[in-house]
N, C-alpha and C positions, 0 to 999 in steps of 0.2 A: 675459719669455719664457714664465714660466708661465703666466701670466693668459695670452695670446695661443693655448697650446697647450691650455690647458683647455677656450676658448672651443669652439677648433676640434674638440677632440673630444662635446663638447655638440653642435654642427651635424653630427658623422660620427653619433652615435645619435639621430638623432629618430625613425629608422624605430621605434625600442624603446616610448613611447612609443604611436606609431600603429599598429602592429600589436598592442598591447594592449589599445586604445580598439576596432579591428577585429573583436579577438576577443570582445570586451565585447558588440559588436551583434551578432554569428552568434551568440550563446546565445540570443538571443530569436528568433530564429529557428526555425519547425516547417514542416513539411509537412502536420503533422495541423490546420491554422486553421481548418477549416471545419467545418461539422456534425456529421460526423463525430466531432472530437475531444470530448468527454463528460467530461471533465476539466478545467473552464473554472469558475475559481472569479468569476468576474467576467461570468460569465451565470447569477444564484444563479435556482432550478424552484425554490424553497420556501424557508415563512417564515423558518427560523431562519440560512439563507443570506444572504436580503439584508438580514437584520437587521447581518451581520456584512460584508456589501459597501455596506451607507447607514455604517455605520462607515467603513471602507475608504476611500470616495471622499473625503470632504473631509480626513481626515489627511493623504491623498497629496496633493490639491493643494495645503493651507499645508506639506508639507514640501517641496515641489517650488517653490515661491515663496521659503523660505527656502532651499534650496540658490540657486537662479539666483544673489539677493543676495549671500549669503557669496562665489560665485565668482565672481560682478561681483566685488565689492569688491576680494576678493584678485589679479585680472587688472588693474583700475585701479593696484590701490598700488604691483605691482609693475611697471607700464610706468612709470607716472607719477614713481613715484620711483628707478629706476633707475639704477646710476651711467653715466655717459654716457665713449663715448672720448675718451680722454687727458684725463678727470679724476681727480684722486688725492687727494680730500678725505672726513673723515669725516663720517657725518650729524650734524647737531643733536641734539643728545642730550635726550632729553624724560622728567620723571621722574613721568608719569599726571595725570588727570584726574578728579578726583571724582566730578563728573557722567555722564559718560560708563560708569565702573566700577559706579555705580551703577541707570544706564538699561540695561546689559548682564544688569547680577543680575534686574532685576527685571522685564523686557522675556520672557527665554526662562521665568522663571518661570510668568508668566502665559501663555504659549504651551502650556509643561507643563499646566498645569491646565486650559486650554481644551482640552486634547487627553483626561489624565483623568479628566472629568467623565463624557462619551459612553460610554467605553471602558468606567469601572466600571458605569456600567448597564447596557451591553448584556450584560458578564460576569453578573452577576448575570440579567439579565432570561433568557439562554440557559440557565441554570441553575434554574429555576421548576421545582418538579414538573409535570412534565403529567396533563392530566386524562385517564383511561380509556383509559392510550396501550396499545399491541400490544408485547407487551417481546419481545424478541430477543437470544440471550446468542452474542455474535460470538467462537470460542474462535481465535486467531492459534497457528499454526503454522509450521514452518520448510519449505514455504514456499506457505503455502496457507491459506484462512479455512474454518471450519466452523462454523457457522451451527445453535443449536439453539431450538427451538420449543417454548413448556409445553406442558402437559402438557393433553387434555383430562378430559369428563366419568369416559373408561373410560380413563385415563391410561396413552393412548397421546401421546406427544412425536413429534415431528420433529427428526432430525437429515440436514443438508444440507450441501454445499459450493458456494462459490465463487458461488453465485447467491444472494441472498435476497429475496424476495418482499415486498414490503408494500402495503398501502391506499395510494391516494389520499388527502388531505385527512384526515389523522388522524396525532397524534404516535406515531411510534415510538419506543422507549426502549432502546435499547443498550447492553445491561451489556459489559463490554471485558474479557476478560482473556488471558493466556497459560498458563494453567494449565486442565486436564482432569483432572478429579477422578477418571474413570474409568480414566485411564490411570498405568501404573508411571511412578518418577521416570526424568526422560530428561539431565537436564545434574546431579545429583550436590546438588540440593538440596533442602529441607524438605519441599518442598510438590510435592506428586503430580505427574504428567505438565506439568511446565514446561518451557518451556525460554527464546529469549531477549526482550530488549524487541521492542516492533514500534509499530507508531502506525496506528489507523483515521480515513482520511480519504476521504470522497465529497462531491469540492469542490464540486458544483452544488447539494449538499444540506445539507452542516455543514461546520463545521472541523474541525479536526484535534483528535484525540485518543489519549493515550498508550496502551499496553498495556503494563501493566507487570507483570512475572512474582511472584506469591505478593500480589496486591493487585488489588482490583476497580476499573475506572473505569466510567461514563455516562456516553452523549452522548445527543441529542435529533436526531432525524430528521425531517422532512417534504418529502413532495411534493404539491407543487399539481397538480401536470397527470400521465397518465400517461407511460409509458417508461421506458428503460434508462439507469441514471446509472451510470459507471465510478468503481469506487473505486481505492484504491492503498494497500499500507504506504506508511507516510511517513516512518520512521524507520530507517536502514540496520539492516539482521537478519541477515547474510551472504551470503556467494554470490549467491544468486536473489534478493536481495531487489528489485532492479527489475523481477521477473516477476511479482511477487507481487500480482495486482490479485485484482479481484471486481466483481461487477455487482449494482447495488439494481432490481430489477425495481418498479417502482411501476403497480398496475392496481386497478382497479376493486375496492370493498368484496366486490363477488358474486366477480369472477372471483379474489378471493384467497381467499376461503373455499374455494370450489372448489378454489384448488392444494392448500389445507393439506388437506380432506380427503383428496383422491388421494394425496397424501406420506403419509398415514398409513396408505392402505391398505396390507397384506400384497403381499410381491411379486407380479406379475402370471405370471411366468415361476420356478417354482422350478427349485433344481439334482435332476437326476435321478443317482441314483448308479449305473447304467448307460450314461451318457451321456458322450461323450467331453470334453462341456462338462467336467462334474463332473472324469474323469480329470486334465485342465490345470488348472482351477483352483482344485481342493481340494489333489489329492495332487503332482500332477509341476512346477508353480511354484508350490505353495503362497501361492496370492494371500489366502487367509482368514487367513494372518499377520498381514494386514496391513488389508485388508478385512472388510465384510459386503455381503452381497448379499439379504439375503432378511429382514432389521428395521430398518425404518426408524429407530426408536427410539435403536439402538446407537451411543455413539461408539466409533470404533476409531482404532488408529494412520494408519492411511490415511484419503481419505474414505468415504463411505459411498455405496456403490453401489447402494443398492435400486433408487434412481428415476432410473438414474443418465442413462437417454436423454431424461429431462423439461428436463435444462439445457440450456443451446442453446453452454458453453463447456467448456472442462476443463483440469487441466492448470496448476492456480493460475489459473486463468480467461483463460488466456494463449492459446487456442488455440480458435480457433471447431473444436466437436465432429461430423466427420468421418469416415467409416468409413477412409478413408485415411490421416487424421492419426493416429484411432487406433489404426492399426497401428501406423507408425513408434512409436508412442510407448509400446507394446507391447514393443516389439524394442528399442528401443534410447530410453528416455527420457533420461537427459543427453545426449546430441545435440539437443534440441530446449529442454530446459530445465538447466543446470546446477545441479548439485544435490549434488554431493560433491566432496571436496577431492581433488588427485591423488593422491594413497596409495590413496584407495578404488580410484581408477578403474584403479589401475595395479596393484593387489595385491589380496586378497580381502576386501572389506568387515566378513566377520568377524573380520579376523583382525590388520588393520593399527592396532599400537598408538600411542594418539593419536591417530588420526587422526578425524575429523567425518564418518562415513559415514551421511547420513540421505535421507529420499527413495525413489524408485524409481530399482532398480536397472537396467542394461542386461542384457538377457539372449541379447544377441549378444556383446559386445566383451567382456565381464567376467561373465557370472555369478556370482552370487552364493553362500555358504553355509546350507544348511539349517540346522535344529536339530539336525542328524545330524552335521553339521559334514562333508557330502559336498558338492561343488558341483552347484550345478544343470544341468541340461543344457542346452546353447543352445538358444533355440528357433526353432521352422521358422518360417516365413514362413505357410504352410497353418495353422501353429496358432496365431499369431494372426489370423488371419483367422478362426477356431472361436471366440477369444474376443472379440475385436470384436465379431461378429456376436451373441454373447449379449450382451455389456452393451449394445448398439443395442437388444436387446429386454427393459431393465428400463425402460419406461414407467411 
């Protein structure tokens, strides 16, 4: 009777399995398949991509040849030897095979080492210094990339967000890290403006690589052709961390020289301190707490605003740049990107202890506290419109 009732509840759950196996196919499932999506590590634009997708391709197919086998195997032995109804005998009892135990050790062995032979080369070969590459130091923030540039002859630097620029057909060299040497410590430990792990990865162009907080990593970048490759954290960083992309603009030797000089000019549009710009965005939301507007050079806790109409995203690069979208995003940023834990959103960010208040604030649902420790005053809808329209004219 129990054997009989067991069976039967095995045939009442197969849906279990199949609706697993179901859900198993809807994850590979997108809507983004087509051109569009820029995120496609299996369409590598540059060398040190398909150096790492000619890896790729043949491990999948011997590990894909060796799954079928094993779950042949496993589907044979167990139909074939099965116990059958109304039998009630034990199997044969068998006590190994030398042969066999020994074709097993030494059969995946070699499979191992046929697999890393490839693999330690290509590790090392992606690891080469490059020659005369464009260095790029990508500093990861919660929840945004800032992007800075050496220094030139009159040591002026570029600092940038969420977009970065490079050459066509030339290595770029990406120093990684999570730490701002410019900024106060932010999470309580040794090393100047840190805070947590994160990972740079722009799959048509590299793999992935860590960013680890109080420690520097490298990667190696190139693009063969020009265009826009989407990157991504790749490693969970909190809340936003699935917003948190970026774009590798890749153009023409001329036409990036050209951006770098314009990024290093002086702003085009200064703040006038009779100007109602200046009013909103120095003194009445205090946005220079957190910005600059008028030196490229500066990192700040925010991004940097000089050029900041030259990107074509914003927003953790999450947001094509809009004078509409940057209202809303004005007035109320956590409605478009999440960015603080409920304590902030529901209490005053200066002042909820424990709690992880970082980002842009809403300055309709929640304003926030000055350094006066006064709250800010909500603001109108007309004013940002005032500031919109001024960062629309930092070209």
């Amino acid at each position: 009777m129990r054997l009989q009732r067991t069976r039967r509840e095995l045939h009442t759950r197969w849906w279990i399995p199949a609706l697993a196996t179901l859900a198993l196919v809807l994850t590979a499932c997108s809507t983004e398949s087509g051109p569009e999506n820029r995120q496609n590590p299996l369409r590598p634009k540059g060398e040190y991509a398909e150096k790492i997708d000619d890896l790729f391709g043949p491990v999948f197919w011997v590990s894909v040849v060796i799954g079928v086998l094993v779950v042949a195997a496993t589907v044979l032995v167990a139909v074939k030897f099965r116990t059958r109804k109304g039998e009630d005998v034990r199997p044969k009892q068998t006590h190994g095979s030398t042969p066999l135990e020994i074709g097993w050790t030494i059969l995946p062995a070699v499979i191992l080492l046929a697999v890393a032979v490839p693999t330690v080369s290509t590790i090392f070969s992606l690891d080469e210094e490059p020659i005369n590459p464009v260095e790029v130091t990508a500093v990861a923030k919660q929840w945004w990339w800032q992007f800075d540039y050496p220094r030139d002859d009159n040591g002026k630097k570029v600092v940038t967000a969420n977009d970065m620029h490079i050459p066509v057909d030339r290595d770029v060299l990406v120093t990684l890290t999570a730490c701002d040497e410019s900024l106060p410590n932010t999470v309580g430990t040794e090393t100047p403006g840190c805070n947590v792990l994160h990972s740079f990865w722009v799959p048509e162009l590299a793999g992935k690589r860590d960013v680890v907080p109080g420690r520097e990593n490298q990667l190696k970048i190139r693009a063969d052709e020009e265009g826009v490759y989407v990157g991504q954290c790749a490693e969970y960083c909190g809340l936003s961390h699935a917003n948190m992309k970026f774009r590798v603009i890749a153009q023409s030797e001329s036409e990036y020289q050209a951006w770098l000089e314009a990024q290093r000019a002086d702003a085009e549009v200064a703040l006038d301190d009779s100007s109602d710009v200046e009013e909103l965005f120095t003194a009445k939301f205090q946005c220079t707490n957190c910005h600059t507007s008028e030196d490229s050079s500066l990192s700040t806790y925010g991004p940097n605003l000089t050029h900041f109409a030259s990107r074509e995203v914003f927003a953790s690069g999450y947001y094509e740049l809009t004078r509409e979208r940057l209202i809303e995003w004005l007035l109320d940023a956590p409605s478009l990107i999440p960015m603080q834990s409920d304590d902030c959103r529901l209490g005053s960010p200066g002042s909820v202890e424990g709690a992880i208040c970082v980002g842009m604030p809403s300055f309709t649902k929640n304003p926030p506290e000055g350094a006066d420790g006064q709250r800010f005053p909500a603001m109108k809808h007309e004013e940002a419109e005032i500031l919109a329209d001024y960062l629309l004219s930092l070209t």
